[in-house]
N, C-alpha and C positions, 0 to 999 in steps of 0.2 A: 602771154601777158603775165606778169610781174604779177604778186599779190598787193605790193602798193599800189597800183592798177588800178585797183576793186572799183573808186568812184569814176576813172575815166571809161572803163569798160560800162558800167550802168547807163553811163550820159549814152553809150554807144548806143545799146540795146532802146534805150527809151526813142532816141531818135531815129531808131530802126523803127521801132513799133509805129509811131507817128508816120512814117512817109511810109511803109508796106502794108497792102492790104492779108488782113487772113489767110487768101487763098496763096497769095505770093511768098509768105512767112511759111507756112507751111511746105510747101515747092522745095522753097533755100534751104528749111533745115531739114526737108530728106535724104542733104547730102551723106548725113549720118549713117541712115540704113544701108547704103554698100560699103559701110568701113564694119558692121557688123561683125560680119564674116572674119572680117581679120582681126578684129579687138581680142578673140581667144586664142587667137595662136600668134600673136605679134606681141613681146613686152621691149619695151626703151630699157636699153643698158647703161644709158646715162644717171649718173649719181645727182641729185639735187644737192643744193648748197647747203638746206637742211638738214639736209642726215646726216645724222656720224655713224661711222664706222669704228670697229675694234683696229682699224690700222693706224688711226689717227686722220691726217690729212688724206679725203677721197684721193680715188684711184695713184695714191703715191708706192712704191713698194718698199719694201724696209730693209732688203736684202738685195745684194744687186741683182738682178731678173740677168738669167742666162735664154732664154727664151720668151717669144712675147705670146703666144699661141698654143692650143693643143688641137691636135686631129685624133678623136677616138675611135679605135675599131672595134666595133663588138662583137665580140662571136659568140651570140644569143645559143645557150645552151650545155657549154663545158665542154672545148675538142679536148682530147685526147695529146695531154702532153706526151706520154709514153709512145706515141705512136707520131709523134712530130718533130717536136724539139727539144724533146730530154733522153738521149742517147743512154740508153743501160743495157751493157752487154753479160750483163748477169741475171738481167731478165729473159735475154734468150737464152743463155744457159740453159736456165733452170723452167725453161717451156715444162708445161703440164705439171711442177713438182708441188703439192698442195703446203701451206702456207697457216700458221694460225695469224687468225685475222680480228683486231678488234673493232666491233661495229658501230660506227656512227650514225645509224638511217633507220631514224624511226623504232619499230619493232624488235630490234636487232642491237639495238642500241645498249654500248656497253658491256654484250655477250663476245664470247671469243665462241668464234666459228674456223673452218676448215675451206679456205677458199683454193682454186685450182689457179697457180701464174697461166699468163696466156701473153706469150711476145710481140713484139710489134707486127702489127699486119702489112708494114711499108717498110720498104730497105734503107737505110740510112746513108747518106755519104756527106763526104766533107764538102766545104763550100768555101769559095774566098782564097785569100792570104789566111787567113786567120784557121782558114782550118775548120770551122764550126761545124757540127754535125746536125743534117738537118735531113729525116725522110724523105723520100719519092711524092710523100702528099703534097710538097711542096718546094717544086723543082721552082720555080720563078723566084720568089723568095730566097732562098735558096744562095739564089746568084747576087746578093745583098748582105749578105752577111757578115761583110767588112761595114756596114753602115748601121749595125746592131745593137742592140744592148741587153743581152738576154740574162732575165730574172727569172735561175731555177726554184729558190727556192721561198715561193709567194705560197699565204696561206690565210683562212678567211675563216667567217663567219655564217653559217648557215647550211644546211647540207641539203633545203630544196632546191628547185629553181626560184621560187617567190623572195624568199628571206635575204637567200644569196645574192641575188640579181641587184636586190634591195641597199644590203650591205653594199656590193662594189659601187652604189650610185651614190649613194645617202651615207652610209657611214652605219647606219643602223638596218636590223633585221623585220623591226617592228615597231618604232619609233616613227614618227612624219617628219622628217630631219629634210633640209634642203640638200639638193642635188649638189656636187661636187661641181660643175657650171653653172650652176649659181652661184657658189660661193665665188668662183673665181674674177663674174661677174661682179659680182657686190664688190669685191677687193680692189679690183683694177678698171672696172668702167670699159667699154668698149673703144677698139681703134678705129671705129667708124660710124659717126652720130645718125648714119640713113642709113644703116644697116643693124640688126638684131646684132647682141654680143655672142648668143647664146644657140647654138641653134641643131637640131636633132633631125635627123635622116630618116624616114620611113620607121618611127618608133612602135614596136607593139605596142595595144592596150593591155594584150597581159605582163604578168609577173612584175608587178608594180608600177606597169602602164605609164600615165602622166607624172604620177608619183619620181620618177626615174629622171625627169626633167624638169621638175618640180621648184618653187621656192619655199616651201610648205612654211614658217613664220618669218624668212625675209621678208623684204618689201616686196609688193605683187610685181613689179619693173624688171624683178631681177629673175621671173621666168624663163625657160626656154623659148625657143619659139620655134612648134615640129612642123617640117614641112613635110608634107607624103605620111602613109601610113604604110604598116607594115602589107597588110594584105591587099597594094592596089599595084599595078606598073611600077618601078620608078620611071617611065615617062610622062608618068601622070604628076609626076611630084614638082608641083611649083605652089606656087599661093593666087588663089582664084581670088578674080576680081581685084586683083592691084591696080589698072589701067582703066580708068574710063573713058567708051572712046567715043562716045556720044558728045560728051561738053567740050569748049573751047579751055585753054588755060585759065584765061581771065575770069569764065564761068565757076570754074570748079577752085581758083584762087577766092573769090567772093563765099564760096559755099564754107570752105573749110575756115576763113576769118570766121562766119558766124557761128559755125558748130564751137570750135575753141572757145569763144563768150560763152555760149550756151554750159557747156562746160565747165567751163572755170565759175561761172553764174551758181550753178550745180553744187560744186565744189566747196563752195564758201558758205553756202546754208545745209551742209551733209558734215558735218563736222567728227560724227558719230565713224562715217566710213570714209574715213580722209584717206588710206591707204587706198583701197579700191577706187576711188574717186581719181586719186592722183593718177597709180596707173591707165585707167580707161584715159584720162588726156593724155597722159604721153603715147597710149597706146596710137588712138588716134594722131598724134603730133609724126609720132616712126611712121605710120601708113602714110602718111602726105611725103614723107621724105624719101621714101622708097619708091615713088612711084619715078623719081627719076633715077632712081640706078640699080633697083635690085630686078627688074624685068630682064637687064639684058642680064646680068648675074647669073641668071637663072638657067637662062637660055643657054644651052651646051652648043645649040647647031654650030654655031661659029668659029669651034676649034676645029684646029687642020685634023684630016684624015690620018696625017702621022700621031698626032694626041690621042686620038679617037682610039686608036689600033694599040697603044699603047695600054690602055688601059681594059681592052677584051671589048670595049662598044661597038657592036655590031656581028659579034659573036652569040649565038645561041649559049653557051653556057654561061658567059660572062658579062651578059649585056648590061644586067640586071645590075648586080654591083657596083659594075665600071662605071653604070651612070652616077649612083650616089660618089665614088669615089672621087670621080671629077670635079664632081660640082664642090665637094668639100674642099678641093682644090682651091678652086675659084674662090667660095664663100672666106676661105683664109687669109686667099692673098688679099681680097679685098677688105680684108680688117676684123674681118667674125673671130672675136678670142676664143669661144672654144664651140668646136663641131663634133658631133658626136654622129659615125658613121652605120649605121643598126643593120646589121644580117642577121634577123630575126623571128621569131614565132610568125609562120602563118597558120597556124592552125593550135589546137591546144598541146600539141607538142613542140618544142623548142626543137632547133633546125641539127644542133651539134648533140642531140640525144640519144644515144645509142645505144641501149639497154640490152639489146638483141641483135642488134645485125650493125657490128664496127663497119664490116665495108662499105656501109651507104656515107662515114665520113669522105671518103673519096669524092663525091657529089658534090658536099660543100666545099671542099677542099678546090675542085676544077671551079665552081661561081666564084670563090675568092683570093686564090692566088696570084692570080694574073692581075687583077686589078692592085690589090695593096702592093703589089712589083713595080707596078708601073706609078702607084703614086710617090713610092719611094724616090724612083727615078725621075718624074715628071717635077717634085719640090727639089731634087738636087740637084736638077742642072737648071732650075730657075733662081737656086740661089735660097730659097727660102726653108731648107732643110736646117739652115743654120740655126735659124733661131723661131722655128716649129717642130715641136713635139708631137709624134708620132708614138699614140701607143697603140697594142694590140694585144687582147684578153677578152677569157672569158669571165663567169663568175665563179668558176671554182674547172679544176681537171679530173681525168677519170682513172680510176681503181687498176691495178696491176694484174689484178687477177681477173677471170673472166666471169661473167653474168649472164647464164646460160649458155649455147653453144659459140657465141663468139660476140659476144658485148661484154660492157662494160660500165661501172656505176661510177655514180658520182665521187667527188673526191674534191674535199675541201683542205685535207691535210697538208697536202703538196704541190702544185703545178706550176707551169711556167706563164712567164710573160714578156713579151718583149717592147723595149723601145728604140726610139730612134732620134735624132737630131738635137737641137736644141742643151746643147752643153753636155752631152752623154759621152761614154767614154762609146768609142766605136770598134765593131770588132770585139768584142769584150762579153766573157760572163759569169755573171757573180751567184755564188748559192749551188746549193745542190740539196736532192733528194736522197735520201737512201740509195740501195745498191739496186732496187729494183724500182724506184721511181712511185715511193707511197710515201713517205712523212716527208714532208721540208727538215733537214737536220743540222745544214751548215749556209751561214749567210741570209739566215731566215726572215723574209720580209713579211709582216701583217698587210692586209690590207689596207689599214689606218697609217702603215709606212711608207705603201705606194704614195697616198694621198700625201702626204706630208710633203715627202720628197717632190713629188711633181708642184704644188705649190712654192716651195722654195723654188725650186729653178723658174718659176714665173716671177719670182720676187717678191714671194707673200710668203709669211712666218706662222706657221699654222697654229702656234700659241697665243698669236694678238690679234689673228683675225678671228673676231669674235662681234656676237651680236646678243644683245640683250632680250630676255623674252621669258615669259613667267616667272621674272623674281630671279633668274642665274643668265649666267652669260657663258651662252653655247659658242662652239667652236667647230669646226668640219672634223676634225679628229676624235671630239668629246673630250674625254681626259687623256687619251693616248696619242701612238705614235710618236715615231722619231725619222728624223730626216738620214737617209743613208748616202754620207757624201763619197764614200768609194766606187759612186755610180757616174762619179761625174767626171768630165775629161780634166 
């Protein structure tokens, strides 16, 4: 309903009252209590005609969009670029040779200490036409290489996991800055009006939890929307209660007219929480639109045995993954702008933390290779690698030298990232680390350049997409970043 509305919606409600008794008014408007459940994890990616946006005219881009989508992989924790995909044979060289090292972490911070190199724990080999050199940790990947776009020389802000994590989402370490899908949300609006724009994969509560998918002062609409958490199945991961299978259509069509009055009734005397108010209706407005298409969505069962196999589903090491990877499959092709894929924290340690024992990366490495292989493959032979961004990162990589008898710390100076599709140059890689894989030195990307860059190639200027909020007009970059076009095909 329209807000010019306002009197024909009253005449509604008064003539409701008059022909329904209490107990039947009451009845109709508990259609409300099972959209509950989904009012917090469900926001409409649809832009209202009232709001403006730093891009000017809603969801327009200002740049031509080389891609319309992102698929995010997370690898909750910091792998081991040194041990993956930044080849340095002067790291094995110089195995055991000690090293002055200056200290970023806490206590340490700022001291020049005496660290021991420790070389990769996985053997390297080429991969492709192209040659790229990619460890044993990740043979499947591997054989993709030519479809790559590898960033050696990325570097960040924070040297926890909390700060960090924080940074590569938000832009800030310590700030409540909205998520990087939000923003992209707010910019461009979703490709699909009954489906979420925005939407996160089995996300941890820790190290910045909801924060990480957050709209923290957008508008509340421009939420994520997490489906699953980290520490349950992914075949538990759908959204409860979308379907109800007790009503007739025409039943549950009558409930949800009156809830929307009831609402918008709400709405027009809460003027104080017009933001949250608006949200909760559209929140509402998406769960009615969903319940005809994001069920089957959801539902993996339907894809062939050959998809299924492709992606590790029905593999004990890979099941887990393969199922998130799929369904971000699906959730993209069907229009979700951006999916954020979470291999992350089930317990208070982060999954890619290896402080002491490197070869448990191997563990993660068998859950998630096989799957991002086959999403690679499974979006390129449907065509829609073209113009879907595929990244995969952590929030910082780990130290050259070792931590204790065969770990290694954190490292925010230096490490890799890689992308894929969506206007990228392919086969390709830009930047480097040092001789042994510890400072970013040549080709040096910020974090706030990653963002920048991926924003451009969706067609959004990360100078003008801006949003007004205590008196300054914030930005997803803040005052930084630059767009790095040597990345693009």
């Amino acid at each position: 309903m329209d807000d010019d509305d306002g009197d024909e919606g009253m005449t509604d409600l008064r003539s409701c009252a008059q022909t329904t008794s209490r107990r039947q008014m009451l009845n109709q408007a508990g259609c409300g209590f099972g959209a509950i459940a989904l009012q917090a994890m469900l926001a409409s990616q649809q832009a209202s005609g009232r709001e403006t946006r730093g891009m000017g005219t809603p969801g327009l881009p200002v740049v031509t969009p080389r891609a319309k989508r992102i698929i995010f992989v997370f690898m909750q924790g910091g792998p081991s670029h040194v041990d993956s995909f930044d080849y340095k044979p002067e790291l094995i060289a110089r195995h055991n040779q000690s090293i002055d090292f200056t200290g970023v972490r806490f206590g340490d911070f700022g001291k020049v200490t005496q660290q021991k190199l420790m070389k990769p724990l996985w053997r390297f080999r080429p991969g492709g036409d192209c040659g790229r050199q990619v460890s044993d940790l990740f043979p499947e990947i591997r054989k993709h290489v030519d479809d790559l776009c590898f960033l050696h020389g990325v570097h960040t802000e924070g040297v926890a996991h909390g700060p960090a994590t924080l940074f590569l989402h938000t832009g800030a370490t310590v700030q409540v800055r909205p998520s990087i899908g939000s923003w992209i949300l707010y910019g461009l609006g979703s490709e699909n009006s009954d489906l979420p724009g925005f939407v996160s994969l089995q996300p941890s509560d820790a190290n910045g939890g909801p924060r990480n998918y957050g709209n923290a002062f957008l508008p509340a609409i421009y939420q994520g929307t997490s489906i699953g958490r980290s520490f349950q199945p992914a075949s538990q991961m759908t959204i409860e209660h979308l379907k109800n299978q007790t009503l007739s259509q025409d039943e549950l069509q009558k409930r949800f007219e009156l809830t929307r009055q009831l609402n918008r009734l709400q709405a027009a005397t809460d003027a104080q929480n017009q933001d949250e108010s608006e949200a909760v209706i559209r929140n509402y407005e998406l769960a009615w639109r969903m319940q005809a298409q994001a069920p089957e969505i959801l539902d993996i069962s339907g894809e062939s045995e050959t998809t299924a196999a492709l992606y590790g589903i029905g593999e004990k090491e890979t099941d887990e993954f393969g199922r998130q990877c799929l369904l971000a499959r699906r959730l993209s092709e069907s229009g979700v702008r951006f999916v954020q894929v979470n291999y992350s924290d089930q317990s208070t340690n982060p999954r890619w933390d290896q402080h002491a024992n490197m070869p448990q990366h191997a563990i993660h490495a068998r859950a998630t290779d096989k799957p991002v292989a086959g999403l690679l493959q499974d979006l390129k032979q449907r065509g829609l690698l073209e113009d879907t961004i595929v990244w995969w990162g952590g929030e910082f990589g780990r130290t050259p030298f070792s931590q204790g008898a065969d770990g290694r710390d954190h490292n925010p100076r230096g490490f890799t990232v890689f992308l894929a599709g969506g206007g990228l140059r392919a086969g390709f890689a830009f930047g480097n680390t040092d001789e042994i894989g510890h400072l970013a030195v040549d080709g040096k990307i910020h974090m706030h350049d990653l963002h920048a860059t991926l924003l451009h190639l969706l067609g959004l200027d990360h100078e003008q997409l801006t949003y007004q909020y205590a008196g300054r007009q914030f930005r997803p970059t803040d005052v930084y970043g630059r767009v790095v076009h040597d990345l693009f095909a």
